[in-house]
Residue frames relative to the residue before (quaternion, step in Angstrom):
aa qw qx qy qz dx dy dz
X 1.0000 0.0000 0.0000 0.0000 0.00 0.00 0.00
X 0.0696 -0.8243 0.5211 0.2101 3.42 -0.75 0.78
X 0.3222 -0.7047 0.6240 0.1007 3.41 -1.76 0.65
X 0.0076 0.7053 -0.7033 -0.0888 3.48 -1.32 -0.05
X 0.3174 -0.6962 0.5948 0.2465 3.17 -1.86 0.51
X 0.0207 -0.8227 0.5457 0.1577 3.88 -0.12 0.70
X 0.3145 -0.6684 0.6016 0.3041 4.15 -1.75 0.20
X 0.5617 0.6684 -0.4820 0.0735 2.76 -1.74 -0.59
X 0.8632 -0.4473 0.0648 0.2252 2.87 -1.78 1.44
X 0.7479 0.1991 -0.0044 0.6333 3.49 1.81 -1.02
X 0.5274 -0.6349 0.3885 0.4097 3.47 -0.89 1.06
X 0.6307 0.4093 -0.4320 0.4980 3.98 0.88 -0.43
X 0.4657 0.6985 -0.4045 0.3628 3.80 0.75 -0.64
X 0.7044 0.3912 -0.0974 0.5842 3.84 0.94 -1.56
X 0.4568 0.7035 -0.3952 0.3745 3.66 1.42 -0.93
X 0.7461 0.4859 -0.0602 0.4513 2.94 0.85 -2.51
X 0.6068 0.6163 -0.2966 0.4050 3.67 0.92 -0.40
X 0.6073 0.6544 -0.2186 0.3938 3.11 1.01 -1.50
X 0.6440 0.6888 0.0139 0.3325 2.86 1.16 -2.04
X 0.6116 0.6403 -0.0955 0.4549 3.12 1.69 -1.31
X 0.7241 0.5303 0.0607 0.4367 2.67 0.99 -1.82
X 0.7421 0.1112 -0.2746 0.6012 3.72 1.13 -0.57
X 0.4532 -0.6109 0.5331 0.3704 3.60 1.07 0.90
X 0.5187 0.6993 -0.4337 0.2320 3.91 0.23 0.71
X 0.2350 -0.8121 0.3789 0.3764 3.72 -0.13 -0.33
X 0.7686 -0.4401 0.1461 0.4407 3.67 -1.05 0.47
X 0.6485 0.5274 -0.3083 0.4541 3.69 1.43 -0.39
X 0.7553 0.4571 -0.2715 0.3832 3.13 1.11 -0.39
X 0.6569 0.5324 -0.2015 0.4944 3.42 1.42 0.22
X 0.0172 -0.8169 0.5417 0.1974 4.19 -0.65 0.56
X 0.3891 -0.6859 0.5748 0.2186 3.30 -0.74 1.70
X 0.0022 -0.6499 0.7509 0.1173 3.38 -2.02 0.57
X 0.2927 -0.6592 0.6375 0.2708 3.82 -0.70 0.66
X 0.0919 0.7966 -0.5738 -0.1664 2.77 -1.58 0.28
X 0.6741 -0.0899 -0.3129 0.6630 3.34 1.36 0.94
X 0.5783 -0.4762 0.6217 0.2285 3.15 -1.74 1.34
X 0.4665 -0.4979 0.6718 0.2883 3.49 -1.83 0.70
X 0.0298 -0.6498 0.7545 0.0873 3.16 -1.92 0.52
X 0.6289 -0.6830 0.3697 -0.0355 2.98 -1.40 0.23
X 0.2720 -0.9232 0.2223 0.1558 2.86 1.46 -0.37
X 0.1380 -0.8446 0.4590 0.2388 3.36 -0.71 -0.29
X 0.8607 -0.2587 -0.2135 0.3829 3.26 -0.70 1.80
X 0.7992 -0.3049 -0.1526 0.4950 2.68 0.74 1.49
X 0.4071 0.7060 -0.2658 0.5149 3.67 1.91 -0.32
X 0.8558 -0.2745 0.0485 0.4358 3.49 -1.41 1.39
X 0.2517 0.6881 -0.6501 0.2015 3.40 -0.05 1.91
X 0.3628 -0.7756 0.5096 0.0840 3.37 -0.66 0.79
X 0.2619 -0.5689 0.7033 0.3364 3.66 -1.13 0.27
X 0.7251 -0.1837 0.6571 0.0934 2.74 -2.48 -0.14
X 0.2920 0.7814 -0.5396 0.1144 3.54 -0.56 1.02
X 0.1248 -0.8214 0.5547 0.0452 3.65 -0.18 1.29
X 0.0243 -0.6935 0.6555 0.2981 3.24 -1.55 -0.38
X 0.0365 -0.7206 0.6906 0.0488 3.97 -0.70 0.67
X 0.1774 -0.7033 0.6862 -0.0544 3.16 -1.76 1.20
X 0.4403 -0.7460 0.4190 0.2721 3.02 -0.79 1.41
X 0.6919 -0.4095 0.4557 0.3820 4.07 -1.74 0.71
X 0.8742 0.4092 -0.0326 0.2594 2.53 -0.11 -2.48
X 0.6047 -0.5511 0.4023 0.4108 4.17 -0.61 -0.22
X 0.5255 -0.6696 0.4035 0.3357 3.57 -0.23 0.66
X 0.5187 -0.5404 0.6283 0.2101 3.32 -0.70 1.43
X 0.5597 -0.5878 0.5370 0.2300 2.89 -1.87 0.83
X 0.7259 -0.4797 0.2280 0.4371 4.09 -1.53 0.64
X 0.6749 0.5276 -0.3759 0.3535 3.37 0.89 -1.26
X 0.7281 0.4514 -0.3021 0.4181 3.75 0.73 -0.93
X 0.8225 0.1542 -0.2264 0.4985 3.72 0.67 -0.13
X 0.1694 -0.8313 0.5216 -0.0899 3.42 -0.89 1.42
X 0.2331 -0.9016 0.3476 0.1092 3.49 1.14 1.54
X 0.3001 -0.7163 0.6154 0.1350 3.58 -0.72 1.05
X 0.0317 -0.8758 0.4574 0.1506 4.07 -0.32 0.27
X 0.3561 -0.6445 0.5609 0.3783 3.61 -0.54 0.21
X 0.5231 -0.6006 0.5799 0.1715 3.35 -1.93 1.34
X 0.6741 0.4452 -0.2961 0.5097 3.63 0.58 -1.04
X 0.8644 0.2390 -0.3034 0.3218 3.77 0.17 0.14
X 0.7338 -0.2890 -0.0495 0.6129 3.57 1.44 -0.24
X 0.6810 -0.4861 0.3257 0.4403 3.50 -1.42 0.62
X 0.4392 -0.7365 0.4754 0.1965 3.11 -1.46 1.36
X 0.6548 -0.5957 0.3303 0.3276 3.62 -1.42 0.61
X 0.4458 -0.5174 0.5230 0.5098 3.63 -1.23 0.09
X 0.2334 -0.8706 0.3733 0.2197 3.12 -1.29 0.64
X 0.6531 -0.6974 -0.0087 0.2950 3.32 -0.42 0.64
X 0.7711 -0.4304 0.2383 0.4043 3.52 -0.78 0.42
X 0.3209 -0.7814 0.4362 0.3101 3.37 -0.42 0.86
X 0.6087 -0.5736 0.2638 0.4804 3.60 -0.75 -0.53
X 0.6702 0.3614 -0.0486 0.6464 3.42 1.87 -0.38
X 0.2136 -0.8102 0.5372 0.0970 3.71 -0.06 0.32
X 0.0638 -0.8126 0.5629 0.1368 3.94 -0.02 0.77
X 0.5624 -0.7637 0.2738 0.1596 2.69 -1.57 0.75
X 0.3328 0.4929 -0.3925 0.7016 3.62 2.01 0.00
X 0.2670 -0.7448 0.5819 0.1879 3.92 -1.32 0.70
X 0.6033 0.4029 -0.5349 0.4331 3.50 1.48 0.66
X 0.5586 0.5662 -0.4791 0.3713 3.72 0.62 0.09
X 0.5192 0.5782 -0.4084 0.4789 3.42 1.43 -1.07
X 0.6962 0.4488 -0.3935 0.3988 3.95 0.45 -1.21
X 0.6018 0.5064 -0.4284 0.4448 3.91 0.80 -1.69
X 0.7660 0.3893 -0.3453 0.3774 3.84 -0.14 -0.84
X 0.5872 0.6273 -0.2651 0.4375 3.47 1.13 0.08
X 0.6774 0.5302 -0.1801 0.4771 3.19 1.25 -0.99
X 0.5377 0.6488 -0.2134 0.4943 3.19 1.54 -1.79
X 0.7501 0.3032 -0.3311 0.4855 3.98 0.76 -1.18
X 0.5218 0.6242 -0.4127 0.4096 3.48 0.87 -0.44
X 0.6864 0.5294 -0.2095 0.4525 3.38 0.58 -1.31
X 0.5368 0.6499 -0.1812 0.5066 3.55 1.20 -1.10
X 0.7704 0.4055 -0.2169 0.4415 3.13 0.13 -1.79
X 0.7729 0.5088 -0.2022 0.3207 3.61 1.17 -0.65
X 0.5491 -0.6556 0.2827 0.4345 3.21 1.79 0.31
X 0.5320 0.7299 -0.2864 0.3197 3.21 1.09 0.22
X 0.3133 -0.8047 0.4961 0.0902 3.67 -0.40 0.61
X 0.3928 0.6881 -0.5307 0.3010 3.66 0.53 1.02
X 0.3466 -0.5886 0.6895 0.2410 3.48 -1.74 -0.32
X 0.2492 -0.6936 0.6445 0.2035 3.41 -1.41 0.95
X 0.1509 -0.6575 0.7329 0.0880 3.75 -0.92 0.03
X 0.2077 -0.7518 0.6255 0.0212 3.82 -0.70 1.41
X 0.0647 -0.6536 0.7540 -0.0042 3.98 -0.99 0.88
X 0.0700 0.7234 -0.6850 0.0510 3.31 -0.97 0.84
X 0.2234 0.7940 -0.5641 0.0386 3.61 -0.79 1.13
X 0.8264 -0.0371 -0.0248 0.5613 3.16 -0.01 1.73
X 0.6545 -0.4894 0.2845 0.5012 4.10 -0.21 -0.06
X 0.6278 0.3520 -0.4852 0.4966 3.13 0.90 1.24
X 0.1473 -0.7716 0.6038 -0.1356 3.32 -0.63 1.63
X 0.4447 -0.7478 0.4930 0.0006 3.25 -1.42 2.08
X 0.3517 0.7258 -0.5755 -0.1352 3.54 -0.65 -0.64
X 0.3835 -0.6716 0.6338 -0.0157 3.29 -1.07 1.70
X 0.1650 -0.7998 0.5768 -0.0172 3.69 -0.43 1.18
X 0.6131 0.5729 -0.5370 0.0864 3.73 -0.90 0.23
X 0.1287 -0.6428 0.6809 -0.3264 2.48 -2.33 1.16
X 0.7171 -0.4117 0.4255 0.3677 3.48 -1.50 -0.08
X 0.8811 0.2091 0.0426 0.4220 3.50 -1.25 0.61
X 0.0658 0.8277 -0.5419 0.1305 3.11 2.18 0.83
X 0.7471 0.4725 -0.3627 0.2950 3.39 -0.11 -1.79
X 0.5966 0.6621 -0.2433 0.3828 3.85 0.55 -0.29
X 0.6667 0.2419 -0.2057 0.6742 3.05 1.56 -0.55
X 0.4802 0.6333 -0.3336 0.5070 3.82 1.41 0.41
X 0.0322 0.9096 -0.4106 -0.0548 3.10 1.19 -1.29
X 0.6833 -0.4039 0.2568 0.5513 4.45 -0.53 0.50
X 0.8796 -0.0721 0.0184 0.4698 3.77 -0.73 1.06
X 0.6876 -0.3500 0.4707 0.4280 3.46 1.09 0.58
X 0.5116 0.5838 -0.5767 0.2546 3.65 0.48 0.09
X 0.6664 0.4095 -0.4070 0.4718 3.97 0.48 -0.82
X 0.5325 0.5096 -0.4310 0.5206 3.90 0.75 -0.54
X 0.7300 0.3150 -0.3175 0.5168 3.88 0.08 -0.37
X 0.5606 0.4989 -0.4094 0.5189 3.67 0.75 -0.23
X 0.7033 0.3369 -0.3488 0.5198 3.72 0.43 -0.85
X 0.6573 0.4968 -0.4459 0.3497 3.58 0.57 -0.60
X 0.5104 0.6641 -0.3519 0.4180 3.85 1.09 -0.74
X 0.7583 0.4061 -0.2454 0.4470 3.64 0.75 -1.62
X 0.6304 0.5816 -0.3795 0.3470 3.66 1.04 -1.06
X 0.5390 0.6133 -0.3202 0.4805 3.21 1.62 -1.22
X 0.8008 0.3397 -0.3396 0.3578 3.68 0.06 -1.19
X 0.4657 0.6771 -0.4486 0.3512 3.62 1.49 -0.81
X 0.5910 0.6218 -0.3930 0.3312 3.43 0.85 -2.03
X 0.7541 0.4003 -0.0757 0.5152 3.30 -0.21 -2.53
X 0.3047 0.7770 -0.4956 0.2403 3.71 -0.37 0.12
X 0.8491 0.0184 0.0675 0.5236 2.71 0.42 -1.89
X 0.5732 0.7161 -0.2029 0.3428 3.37 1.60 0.00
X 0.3803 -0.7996 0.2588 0.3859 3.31 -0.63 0.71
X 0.6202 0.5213 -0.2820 0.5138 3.40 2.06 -0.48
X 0.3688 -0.7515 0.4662 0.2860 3.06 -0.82 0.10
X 0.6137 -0.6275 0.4784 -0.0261 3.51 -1.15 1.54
X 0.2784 0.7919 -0.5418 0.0426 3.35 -0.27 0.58
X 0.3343 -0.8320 0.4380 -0.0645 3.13 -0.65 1.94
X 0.0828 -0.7959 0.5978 0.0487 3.45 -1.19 0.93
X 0.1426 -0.8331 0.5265 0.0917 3.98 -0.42 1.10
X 0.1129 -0.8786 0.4591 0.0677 3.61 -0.12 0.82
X 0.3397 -0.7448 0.5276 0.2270 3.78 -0.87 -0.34
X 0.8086 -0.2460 0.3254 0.4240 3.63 -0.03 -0.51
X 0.5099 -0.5749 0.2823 0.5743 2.97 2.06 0.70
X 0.0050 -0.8216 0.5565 -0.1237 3.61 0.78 0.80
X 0.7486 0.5140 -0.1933 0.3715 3.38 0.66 -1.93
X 0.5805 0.5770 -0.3407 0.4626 3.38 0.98 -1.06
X 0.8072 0.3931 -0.3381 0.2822 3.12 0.58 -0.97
X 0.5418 0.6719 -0.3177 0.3924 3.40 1.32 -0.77
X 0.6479 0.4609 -0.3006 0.5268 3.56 0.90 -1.51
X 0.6130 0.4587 -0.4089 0.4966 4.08 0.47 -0.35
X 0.5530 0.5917 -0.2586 0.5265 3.58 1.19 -0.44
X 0.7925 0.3161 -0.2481 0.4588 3.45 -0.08 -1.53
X 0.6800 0.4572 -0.4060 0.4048 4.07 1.37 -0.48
X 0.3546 0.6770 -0.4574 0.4547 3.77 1.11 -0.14
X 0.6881 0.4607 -0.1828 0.5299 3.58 0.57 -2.14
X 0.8175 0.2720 -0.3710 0.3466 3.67 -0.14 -0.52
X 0.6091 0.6549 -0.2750 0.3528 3.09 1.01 0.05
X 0.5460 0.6709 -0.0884 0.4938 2.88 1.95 -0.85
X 0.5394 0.7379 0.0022 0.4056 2.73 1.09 -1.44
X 0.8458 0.3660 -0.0675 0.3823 2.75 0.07 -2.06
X 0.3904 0.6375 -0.2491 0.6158 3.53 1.98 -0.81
X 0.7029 0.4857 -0.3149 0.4133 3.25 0.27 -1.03
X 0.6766 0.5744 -0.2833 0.3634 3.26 0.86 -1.56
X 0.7145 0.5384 -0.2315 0.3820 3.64 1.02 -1.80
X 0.7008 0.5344 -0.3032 0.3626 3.15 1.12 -1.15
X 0.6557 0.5020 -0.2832 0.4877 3.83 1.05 -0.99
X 0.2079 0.8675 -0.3579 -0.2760 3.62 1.25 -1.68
X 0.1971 0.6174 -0.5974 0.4723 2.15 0.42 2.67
X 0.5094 -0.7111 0.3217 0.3624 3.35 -0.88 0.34
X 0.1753 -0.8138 0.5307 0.1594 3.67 -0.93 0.28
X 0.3917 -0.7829 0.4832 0.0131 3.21 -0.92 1.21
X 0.4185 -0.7719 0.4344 0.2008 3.56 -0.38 1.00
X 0.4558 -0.6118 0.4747 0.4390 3.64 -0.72 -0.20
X 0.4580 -0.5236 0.4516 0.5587 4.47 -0.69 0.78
X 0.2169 0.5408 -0.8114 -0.0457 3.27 -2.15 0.47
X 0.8378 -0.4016 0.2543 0.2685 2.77 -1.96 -0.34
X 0.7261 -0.2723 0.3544 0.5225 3.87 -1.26 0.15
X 0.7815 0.4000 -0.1713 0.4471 3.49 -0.03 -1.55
X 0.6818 0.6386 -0.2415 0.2627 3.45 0.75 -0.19
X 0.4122 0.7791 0.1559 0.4459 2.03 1.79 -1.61
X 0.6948 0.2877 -0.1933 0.6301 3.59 0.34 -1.87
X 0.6384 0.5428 -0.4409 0.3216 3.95 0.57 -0.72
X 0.6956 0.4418 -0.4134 0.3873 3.19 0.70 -0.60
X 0.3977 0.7665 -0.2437 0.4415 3.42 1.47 -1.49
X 0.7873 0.2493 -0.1556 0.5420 3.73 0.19 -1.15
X 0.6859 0.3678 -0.4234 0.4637 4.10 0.64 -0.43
X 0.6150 0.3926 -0.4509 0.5140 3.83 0.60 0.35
X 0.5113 0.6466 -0.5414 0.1655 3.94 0.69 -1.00
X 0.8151 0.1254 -0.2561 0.5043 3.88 0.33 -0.59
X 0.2309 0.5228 -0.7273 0.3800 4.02 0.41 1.42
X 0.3261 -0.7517 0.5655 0.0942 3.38 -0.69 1.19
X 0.6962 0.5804 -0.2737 0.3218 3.64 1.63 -0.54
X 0.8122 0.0943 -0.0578 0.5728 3.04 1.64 -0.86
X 0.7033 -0.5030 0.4689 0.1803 3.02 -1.42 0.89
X 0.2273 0.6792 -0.6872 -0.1212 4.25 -1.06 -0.23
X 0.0865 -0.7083 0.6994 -0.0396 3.27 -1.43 0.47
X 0.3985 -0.7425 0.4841 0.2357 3.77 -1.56 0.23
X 0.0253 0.8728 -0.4843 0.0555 2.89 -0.68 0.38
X 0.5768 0.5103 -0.3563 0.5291 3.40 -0.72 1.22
X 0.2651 -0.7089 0.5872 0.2869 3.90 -1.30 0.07
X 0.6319 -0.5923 0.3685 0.3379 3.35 -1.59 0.67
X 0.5721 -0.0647 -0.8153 0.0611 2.20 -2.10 1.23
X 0.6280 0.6672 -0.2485 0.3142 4.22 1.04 -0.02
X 0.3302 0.8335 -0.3106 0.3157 2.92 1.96 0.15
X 0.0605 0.8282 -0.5223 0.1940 3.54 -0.48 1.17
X 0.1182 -0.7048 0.6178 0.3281 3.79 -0.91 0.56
X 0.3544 -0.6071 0.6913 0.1669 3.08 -2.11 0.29
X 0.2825 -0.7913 0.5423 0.0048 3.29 -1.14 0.98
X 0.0551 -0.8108 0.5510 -0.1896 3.59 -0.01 1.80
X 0.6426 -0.5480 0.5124 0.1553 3.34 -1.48 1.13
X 0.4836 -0.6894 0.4853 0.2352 3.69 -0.87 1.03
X 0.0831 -0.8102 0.5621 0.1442 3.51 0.05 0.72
């Protein structure tokens, strides 16, 4: 019988995740909570939502279910073996994504860019935001699997970028706005200011839009999936 644990901000929020994840639908799954979101107060001991749902039915066999995992709550699975293995490890990843993308009801087109051992895939289509998912999480989730699909079988090592509709662009123009803010924020109070946990790649973005603020300082702090930087006044 299989189970997951899914997060997120609302008990349906982690519901819908879960859901994702054993490619399953709401009948086919019994949901236990095991902590209720809170809220917090200004910004101080808020909590996600944490569920666990186990599927009814017997677990379908590897080829038919290809588990999508969330980064922010635990490390995603290897995924599984296709039925053919190609021999270029970006075609092996594009034809991967395409069933993924498939398997998810989705209606999109991938477009592969490969220059040198760094390998693109530019997604669009219907029902973008779905394969975007809250902050870019499902977009970093597909980018993880394409990544392990790539390097798998390879002796170099692939590094893979999965976009949306220029999603990323838009986010990194985003996350430099926020550190900038912030960092204002920081000088003006001179107190530190703590970021909300994302990813590695996220991270360096902020990391690089503060590197020549001569005033303040950023650093990480925390373990993964809660990793976050904190922005602090040069003393």
């Amino acid at each position: 019988m299989r189970e997951v644990t899914a997060a997120g901000s609302t008990v349906e929020e982690a519901v819908q995740t879960a859901l994702l994840k054993l490619q399953a639908s709401r009948e086919e799954i019994n949901i236990e909570v095991i902590t209720e979101p809170k809220k917090g107060f200004l910004g101080f001991g808020k909590r996600e939502a944490l569920i666990k749902a186990v599927m009814k039915t017997p677990e379908p066999s590897l080829e038919a279910d290809i588990p999508l995992p969330e980064p922010s709550a635990e490390e995603p699975e290897m995924p599984p073996v296709l039925k053919k293995v190609n021999e270029k490890p970006g075609e092996e990843a594009h034809a991967y994504l395409i069933q993924v993308i498939e398997q998810m009801g989705v209606k999109a087109s991938v477009e592969k860019i490969q220059k040198g051992r760094n390998l693109t895939f530019l997604i669009e289509g219907e029902d973008i935001a779905l394969l975007i998912g809250k902050r870019g999480q499902t977009l970093n989730s597909l980018q993880y699997l394409a990544q392990l699909v790539a390097n798998r079988h390879s002796s170099q090592y692939f590094h893979v970028t999965v976009d949306a509709e220029a999603y990323r662009q838009r986010r990194e123009e985003i996350l430099v706005q926020l550190a900038n803010k912030l960092a204002g924020q920081a000088l003006a109070s001179s107190r530190e200011v703590a970021l909300e946990p994302m990813p590695s790649s996220e991270r360096k973005i902020i990391h690089a839009a503060l590197a020549r603020n001569k005033k303040v300082v950023t650093y990480s702090a925390g373990e993964e999936p809660r990793r976050h930087i904190v922005i602090a006044p040069k003393r």
